[in-house]
C-alpha positions as CSV (number, residue, x, y, z in Angstrom):
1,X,-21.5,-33.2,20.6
2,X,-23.3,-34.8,23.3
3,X,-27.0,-35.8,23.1
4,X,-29.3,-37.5,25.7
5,X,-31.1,-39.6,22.7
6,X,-30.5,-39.5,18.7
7,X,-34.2,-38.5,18.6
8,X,-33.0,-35.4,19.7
9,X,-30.5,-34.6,16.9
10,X,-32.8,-32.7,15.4
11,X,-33.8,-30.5,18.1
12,X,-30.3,-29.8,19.2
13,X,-29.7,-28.5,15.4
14,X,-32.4,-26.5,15.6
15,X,-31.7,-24.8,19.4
16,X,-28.0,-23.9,17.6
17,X,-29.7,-22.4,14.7
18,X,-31.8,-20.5,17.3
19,X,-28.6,-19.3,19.5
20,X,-26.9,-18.2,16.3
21,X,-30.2,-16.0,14.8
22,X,-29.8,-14.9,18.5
23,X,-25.9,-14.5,18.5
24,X,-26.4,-12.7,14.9
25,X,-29.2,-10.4,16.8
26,X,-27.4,-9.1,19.1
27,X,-24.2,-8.3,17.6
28,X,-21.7,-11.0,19.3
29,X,-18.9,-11.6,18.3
30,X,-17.9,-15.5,19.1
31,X,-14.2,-15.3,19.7
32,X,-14.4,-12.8,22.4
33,X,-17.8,-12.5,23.8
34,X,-18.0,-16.3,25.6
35,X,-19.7,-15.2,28.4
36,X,-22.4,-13.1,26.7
37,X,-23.0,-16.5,24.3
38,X,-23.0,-18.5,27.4
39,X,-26.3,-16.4,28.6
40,X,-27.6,-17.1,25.5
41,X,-27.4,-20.6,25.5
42,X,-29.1,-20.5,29.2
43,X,-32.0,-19.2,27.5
44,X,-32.6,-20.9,24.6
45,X,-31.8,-24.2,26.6
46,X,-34.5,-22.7,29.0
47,X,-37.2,-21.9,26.8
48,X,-37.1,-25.7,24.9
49,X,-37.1,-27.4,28.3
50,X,-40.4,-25.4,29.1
51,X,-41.8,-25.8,26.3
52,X,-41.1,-29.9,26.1
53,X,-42.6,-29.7,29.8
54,X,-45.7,-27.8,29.0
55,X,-45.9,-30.0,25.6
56,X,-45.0,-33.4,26.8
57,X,-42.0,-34.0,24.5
58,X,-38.7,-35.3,25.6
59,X,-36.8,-32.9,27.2
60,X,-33.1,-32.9,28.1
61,X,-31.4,-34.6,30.7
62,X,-28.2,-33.5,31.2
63,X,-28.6,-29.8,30.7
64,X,-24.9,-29.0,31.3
65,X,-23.7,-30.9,28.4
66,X,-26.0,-30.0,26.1
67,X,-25.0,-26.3,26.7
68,X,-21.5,-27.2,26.6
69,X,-22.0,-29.1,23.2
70,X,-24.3,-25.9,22.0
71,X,-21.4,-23.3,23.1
72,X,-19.1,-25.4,20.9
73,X,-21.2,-26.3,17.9
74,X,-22.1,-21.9,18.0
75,X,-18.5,-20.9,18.4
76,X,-16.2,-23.6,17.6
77,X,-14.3,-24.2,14.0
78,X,-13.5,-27.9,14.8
79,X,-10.3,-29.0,12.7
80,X,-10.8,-26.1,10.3
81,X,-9.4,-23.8,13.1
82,X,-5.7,-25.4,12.9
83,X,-5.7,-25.8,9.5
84,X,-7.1,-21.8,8.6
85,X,-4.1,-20.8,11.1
86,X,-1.6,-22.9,8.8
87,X,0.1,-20.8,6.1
88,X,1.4,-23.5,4.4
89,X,-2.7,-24.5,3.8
90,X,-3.9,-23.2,0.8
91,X,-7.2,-24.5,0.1
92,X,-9.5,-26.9,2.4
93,X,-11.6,-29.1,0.5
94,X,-14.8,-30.5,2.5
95,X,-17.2,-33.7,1.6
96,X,-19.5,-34.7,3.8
97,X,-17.6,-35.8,7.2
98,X,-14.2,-35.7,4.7
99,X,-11.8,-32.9,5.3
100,X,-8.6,-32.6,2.8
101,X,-6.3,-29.8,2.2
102,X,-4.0,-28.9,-0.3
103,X,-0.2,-26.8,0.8
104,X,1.6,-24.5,-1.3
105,X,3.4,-26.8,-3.3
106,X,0.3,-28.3,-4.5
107,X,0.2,-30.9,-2.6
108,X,-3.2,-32.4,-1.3
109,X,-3.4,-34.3,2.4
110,X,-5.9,-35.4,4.8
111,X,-7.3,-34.1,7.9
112,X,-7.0,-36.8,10.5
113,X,-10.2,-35.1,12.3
114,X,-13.0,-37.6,13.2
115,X,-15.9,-35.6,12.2
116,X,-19.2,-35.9,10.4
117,X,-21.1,-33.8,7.8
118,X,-23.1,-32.5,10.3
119,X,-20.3,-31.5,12.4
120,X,-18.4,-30.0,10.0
121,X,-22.0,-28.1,8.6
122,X,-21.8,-26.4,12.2
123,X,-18.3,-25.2,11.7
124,X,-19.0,-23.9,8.4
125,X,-21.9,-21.7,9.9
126,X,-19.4,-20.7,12.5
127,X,-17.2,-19.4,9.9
128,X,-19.9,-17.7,7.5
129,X,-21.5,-15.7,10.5
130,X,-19.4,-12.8,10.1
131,X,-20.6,-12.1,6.1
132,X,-24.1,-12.7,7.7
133,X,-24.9,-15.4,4.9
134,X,-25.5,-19.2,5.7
135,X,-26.0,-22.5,4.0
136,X,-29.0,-24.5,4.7
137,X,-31.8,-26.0,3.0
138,X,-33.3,-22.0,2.3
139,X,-30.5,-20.8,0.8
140,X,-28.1,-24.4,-0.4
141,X,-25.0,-22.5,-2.3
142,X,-23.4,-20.0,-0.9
143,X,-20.1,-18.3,-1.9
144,X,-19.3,-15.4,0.8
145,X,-15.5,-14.2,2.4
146,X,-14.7,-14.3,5.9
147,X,-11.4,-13.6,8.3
148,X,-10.8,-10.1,6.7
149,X,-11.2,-11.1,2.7
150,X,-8.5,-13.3,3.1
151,X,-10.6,-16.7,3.1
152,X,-13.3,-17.3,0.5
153,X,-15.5,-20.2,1.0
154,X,-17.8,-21.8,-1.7
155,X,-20.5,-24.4,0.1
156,X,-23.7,-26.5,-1.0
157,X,-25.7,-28.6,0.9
158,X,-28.7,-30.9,1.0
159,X,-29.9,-31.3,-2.6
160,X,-27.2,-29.5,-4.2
161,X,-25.0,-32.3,-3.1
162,X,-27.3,-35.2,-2.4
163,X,-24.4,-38.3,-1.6
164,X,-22.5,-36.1,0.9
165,X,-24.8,-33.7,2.6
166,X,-22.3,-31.0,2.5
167,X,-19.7,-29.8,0.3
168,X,-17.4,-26.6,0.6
169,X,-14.4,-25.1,-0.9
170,X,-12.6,-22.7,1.6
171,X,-9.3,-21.1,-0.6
172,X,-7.1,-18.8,1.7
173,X,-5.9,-15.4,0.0
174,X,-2.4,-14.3,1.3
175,X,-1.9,-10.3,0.4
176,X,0.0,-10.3,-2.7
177,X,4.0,-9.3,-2.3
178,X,5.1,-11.3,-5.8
179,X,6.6,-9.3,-8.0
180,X,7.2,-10.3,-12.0
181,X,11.0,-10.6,-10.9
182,X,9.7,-12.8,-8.2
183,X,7.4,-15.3,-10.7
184,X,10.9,-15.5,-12.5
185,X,12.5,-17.1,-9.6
186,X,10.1,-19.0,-8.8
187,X,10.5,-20.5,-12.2
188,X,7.2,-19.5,-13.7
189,X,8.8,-17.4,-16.2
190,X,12.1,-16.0,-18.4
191,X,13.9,-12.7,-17.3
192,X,12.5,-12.2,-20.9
193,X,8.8,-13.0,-21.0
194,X,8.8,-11.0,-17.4
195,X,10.3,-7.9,-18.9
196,X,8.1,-8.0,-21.8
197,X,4.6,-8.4,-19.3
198,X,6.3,-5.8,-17.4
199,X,6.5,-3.3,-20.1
200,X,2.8,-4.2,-21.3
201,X,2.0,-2.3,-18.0
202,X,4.6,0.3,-18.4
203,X,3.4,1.1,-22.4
204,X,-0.9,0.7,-20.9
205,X,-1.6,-2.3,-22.7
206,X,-4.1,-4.9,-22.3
207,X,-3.5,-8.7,-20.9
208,X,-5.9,-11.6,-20.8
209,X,-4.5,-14.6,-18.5
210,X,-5.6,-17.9,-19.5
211,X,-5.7,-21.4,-18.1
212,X,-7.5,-24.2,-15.9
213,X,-8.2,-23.8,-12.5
214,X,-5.6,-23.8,-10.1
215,X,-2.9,-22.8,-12.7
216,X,-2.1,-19.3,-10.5
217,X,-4.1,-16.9,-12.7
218,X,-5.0,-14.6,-9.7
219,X,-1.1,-14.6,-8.5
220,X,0.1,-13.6,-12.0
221,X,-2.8,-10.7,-12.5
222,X,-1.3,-10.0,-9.0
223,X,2.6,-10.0,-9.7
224,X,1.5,-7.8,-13.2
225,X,-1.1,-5.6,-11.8
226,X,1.8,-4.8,-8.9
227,X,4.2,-3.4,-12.5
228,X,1.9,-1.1,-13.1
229,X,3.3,3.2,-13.4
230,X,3.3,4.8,-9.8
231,X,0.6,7.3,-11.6
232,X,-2.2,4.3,-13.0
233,X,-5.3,4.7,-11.3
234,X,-6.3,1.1,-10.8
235,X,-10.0,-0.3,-9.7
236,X,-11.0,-4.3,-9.7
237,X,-13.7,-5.8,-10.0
238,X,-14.8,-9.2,-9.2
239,X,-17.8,-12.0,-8.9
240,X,-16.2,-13.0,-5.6
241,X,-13.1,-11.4,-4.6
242,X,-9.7,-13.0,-4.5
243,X,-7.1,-10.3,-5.4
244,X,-5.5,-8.7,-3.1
245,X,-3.1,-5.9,-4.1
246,X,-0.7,-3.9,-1.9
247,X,0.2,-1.0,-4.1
248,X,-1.2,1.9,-3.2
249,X,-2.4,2.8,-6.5
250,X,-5.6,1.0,-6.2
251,X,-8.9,3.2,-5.6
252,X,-11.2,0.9,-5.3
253,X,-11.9,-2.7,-4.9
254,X,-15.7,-4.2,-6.3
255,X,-17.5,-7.0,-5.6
256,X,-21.1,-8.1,-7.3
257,X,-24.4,-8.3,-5.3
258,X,-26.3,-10.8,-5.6
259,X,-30.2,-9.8,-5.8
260,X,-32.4,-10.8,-3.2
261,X,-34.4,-14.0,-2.7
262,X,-37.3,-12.5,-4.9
263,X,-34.9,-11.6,-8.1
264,X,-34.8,-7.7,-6.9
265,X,-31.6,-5.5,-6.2
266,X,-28.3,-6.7,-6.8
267,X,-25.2,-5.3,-8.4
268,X,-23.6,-7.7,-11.2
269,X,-20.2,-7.5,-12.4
270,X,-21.3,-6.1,-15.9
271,X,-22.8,-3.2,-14.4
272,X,-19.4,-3.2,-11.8
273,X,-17.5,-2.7,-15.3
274,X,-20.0,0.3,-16.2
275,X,-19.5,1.8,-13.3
276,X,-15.6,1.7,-13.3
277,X,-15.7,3.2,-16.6
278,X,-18.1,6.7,-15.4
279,X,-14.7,7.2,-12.9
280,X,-11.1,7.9,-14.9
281,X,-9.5,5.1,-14.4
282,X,-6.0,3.9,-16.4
283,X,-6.0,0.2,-15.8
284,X,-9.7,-1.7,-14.8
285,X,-9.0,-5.3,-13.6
286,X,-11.6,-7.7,-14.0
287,X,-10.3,-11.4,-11.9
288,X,-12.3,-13.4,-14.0
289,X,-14.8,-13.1,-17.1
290,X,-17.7,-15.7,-16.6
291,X,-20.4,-14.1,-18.4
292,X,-22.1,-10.9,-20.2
293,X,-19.4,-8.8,-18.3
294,X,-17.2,-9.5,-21.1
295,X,-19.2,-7.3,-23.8
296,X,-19.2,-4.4,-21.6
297,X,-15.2,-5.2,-20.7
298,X,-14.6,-4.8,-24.6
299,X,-16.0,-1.4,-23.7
300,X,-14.1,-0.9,-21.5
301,X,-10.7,-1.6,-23.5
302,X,-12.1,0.4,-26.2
303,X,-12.7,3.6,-24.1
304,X,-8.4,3.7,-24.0
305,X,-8.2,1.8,-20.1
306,X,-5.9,-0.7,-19.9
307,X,-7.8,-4.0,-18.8
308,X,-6.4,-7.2,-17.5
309,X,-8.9,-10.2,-17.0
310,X,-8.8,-13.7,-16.9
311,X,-10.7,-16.5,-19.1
312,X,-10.4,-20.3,-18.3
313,X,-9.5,-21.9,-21.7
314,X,-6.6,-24.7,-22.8
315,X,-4.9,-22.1,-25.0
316,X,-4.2,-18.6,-25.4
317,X,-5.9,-18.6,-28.9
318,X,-9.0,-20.6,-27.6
319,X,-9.2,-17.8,-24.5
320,X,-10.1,-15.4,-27.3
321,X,-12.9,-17.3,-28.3
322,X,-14.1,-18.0,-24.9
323,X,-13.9,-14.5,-24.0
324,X,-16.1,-13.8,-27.5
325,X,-18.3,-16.4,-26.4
326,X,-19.5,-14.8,-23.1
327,X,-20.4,-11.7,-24.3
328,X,-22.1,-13.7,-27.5
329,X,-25.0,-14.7,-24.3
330,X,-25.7,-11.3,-24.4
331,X,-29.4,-10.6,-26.6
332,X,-28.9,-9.5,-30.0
333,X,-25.6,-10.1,-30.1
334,X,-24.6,-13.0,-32.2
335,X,-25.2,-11.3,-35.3
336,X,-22.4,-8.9,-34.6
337,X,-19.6,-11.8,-34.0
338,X,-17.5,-10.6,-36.6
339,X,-17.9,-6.8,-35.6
340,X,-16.6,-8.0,-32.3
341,X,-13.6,-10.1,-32.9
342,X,-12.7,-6.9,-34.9
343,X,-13.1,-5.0,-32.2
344,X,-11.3,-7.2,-29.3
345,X,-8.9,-8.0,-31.6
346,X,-8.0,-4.3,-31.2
347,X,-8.0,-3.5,-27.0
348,X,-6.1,-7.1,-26.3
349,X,-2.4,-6.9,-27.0
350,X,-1.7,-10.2,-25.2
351,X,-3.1,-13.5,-24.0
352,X,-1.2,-15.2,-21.3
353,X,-1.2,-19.0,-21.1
354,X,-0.4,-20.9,-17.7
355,X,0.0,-23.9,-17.2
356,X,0.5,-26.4,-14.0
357,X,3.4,-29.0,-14.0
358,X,3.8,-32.2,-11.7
359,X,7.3,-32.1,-10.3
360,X,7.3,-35.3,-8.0
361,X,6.5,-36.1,-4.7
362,X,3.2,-34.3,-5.0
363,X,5.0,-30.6,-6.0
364,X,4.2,-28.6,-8.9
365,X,4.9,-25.8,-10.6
366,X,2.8,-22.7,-11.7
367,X,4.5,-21.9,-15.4
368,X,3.2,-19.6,-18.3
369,X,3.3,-22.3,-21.0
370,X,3.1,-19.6,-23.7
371,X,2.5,-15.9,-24.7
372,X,1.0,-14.7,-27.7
373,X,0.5,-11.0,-29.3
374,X,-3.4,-10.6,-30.4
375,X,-2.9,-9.1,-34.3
376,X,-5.9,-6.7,-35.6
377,X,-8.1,-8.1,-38.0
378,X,-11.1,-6.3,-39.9
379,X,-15.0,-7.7,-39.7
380,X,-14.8,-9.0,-43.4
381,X,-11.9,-11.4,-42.0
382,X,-12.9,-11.5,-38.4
383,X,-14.4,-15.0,-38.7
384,X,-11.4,-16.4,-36.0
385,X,-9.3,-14.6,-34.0
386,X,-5.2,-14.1,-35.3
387,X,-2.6,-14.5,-32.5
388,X,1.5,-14.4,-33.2
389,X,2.8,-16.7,-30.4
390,X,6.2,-14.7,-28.9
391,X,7.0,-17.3,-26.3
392,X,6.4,-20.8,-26.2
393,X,7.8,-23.9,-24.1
394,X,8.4,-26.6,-26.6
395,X,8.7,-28.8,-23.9
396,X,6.4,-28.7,-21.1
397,X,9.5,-29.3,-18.5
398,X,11.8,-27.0,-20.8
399,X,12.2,-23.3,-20.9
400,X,10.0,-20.8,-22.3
401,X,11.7,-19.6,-25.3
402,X,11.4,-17.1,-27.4
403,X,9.6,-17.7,-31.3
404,X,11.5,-14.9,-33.2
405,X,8.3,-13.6,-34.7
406,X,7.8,-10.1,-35.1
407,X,5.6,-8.3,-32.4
408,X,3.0,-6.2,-33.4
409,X,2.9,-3.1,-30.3
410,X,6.9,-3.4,-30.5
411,X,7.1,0.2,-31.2
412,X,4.9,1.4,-27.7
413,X,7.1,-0.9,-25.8
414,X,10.6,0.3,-27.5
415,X,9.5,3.8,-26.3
416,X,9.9,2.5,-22.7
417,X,13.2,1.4,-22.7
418,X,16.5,3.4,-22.8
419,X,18.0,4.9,-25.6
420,X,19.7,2.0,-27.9
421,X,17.7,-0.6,-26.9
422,X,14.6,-2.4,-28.6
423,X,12.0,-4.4,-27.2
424,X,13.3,-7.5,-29.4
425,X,17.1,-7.1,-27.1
426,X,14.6,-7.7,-24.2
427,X,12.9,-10.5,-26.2
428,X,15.8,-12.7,-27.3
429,X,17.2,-12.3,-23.4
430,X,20.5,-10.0,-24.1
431,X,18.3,-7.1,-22.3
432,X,17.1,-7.2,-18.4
433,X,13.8,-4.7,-18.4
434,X,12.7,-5.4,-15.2
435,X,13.1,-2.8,-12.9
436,X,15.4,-4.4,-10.0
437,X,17.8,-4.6,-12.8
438,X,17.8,-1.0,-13.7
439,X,16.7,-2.1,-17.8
440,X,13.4,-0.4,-17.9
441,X,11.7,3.3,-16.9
442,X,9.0,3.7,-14.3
């Protein structure tokens, strides 16, 4: 960007701000109406010079550059362009005039860009335009999704991030194609502990996938969501949404609302839950509990859908307890802990740990790390959560093996395999029930 003194940093910030309100105003759209933008520019330059004349502040001196620097700052997405047109970029991390990106093997890089945090706060605006939110001292955070759903980004600025000005997450979605067969190849999972996730779908019952951030959570509600019976009526619900399904038995994808700038309107994702449950719906998929939504998702389970949600917790027995603990926020609640471990104890069948592994040269692998079947337990013994683990990994680097424990909704998952064959021939491995190898009904 090219100014004719730094004094006039400021003002050149603030004649963008004015082209895009302007841009926004009239319905342009950057990347194709350049000449329309151009006019713009002319007459916002136009009306500053006037004024500065009529005032007696500085005005510009080279005019030309400053409308070639505005048509930029307005339209341009900087390094963030080649890197959002990258498919082996997964997520772009931003600090300040920092850039970083990590590919799909996990691996995290630098952007060689020479930029600063106010250069690359311009491109972010450029590329939150289209959801019509921003990020500026008004409004600090924002989380919107741009470039079709397929690109979420998560920004702060001034005081939210005092040492770096700006700071933004931008995480690209790729439409989902992974199949549980697929996770197996990857080597995220058995042919076994596949085949028993796929006929959890295939008998309706319930999955919560647990783990840390970045572990694949989304992919694998994804790859199971996608095992689902042609005939499941399936509707998702999110805070921000990141899964992206291409089976066509998905009605309806939700997203919350946040209220407005006064507290009024907005749709939260417990009232999301609600409303999924008023249509008839088979399996309700929920991308990630983070608050009150969870008492209204035990609801949910209860009413006889199928849920599959996702907790961030370091163990499949701990992600029970988180889960309990988000609905416990809810008013009036805590008194009615037991009643409520009871009563989740019931809709989950199955919590899902994943787990991240470094494999060298900056690769790792996206594993499940163990899965273990919920058991029921009454309120008079409902003071912690019972789980039976069915497949663990001894050995982070080893295979995921299977316990020899007895599994409690064995009998609804026999029922969906041929005659002769038992759900625990699928769990010690001498029985393929995925479907590309003919072992399981659909």
């Amino acid at each position: 960007m090219i100014y004719h003194s730094d004094d006039q940093i400021e003002v050149f910030e603030q004649l963008a701000n004015s082209v895009r309100d302007r841009i926004n105003d009239a319905g342009l759209d950057p990347t194709v109406d350049t000449a329309e933008i151009e006019v713009v520019i002319k007459e916002v330059i136009d009306d500053h010079q006037k004024d500065a004349y009529r005032t007696g502040a500085e005005v510009f001196a080279d005019v030309e550059a400053i409308a070639t620097s505005l048509l930029e700052s307005v339209t341009d997405l900087g390094p963030y362009g080649p890197l959002l047109a990258n498919d082996n970029v997964i997520t772009i991390f931003t600090e300040g005039g920092d850039i970083r990106w990590r590919d799909d093997e996990g691996r995290m890089r630098s952007c060689d860009a020479n930029t600063t945090a106010e250069m690359n706060h311009a491109y972010l605006l450029n590329m939150l335009r289209e959801s019509g939110r921003s990020v500026d001292p008004n409004k600090p955070v924002v989380v919107a999704r741009v470039h079709d759903n397929k690109v979420r980004i998560a920004a702060a600025m001034d005081k939210a991030v005092p040492d770096n000005g700006i700071s933004a997450t931008i995480r690209k979605y790729r439409l989902s194609g992974h199949t549980l067969s697929d996770m197996v190849g990857l080597g995220s999972a058995s042919i076994a502990a596949a085949g028993l996730l796929h006929l959890s779908r295939q008998a309706g019952l319930s999955v919560v996938m647990s783990g840390k951030s970045g572990v694949g959570k989304t992919t694998w509600i994804e790859a199971l969501a996608a095992a689902s019976p042609a005939t499941d009526v399936i509707r998702v619900g999110e805070k921000h949404r990141e899964i992206l399904l291409s089976i066509p038995n998905v009605i309806a994808y939700f997203e919350e609302v946040p209220p407005a700038a006064d507290g009024s309107g907005g749709w939260p994702l417990s009232e999301i839950v609600e409303f999924m449950l008023t249509a008839e719906t088979d399996l309700i998929i929920v991308g990630e509990v983070r608050g009150v939504e969870s008492y209204v998702l035990g609801d949910a389970a209860n009413s006889g859908s199928a849920m599959i949600t996702s907790v961030h917790a370091d163990s499949a027995k701990l992600a029970l307890t988180a889960l309990i603990n988000k609905a416990l926020k809810m008013p009036g609640i805590a008194a009615n802990a037991p009643a409520m471990r009871a009563s989740y104890s019931e809709c989950i069948d199955f919590v899902v740990q994943l787990d991240k592994i470094k494999l060298g040269r900056g690769r790792a692998r996206r594993q499940i790390a163990e899965i273990h079947a919920v058991e029921t337990i009454t309120p008079d013994d409902a003071r912690e959560f019972q789980t039976t683990p069915i497949f663990v990994r001894p050995d982070r680097n080893g295979p995921l093996e299977y316990t020899g424990n007895y599994l409690p909704s064995g009998d609804d998952l026999s029922e969906c395999l041929a005659d002769g064959v038992n759900i625990y021939d699928v769990l010690r491995g001498d029985y393929n029930a995925l479907p590309d190898a003919g072992g399981a009904d659909q």
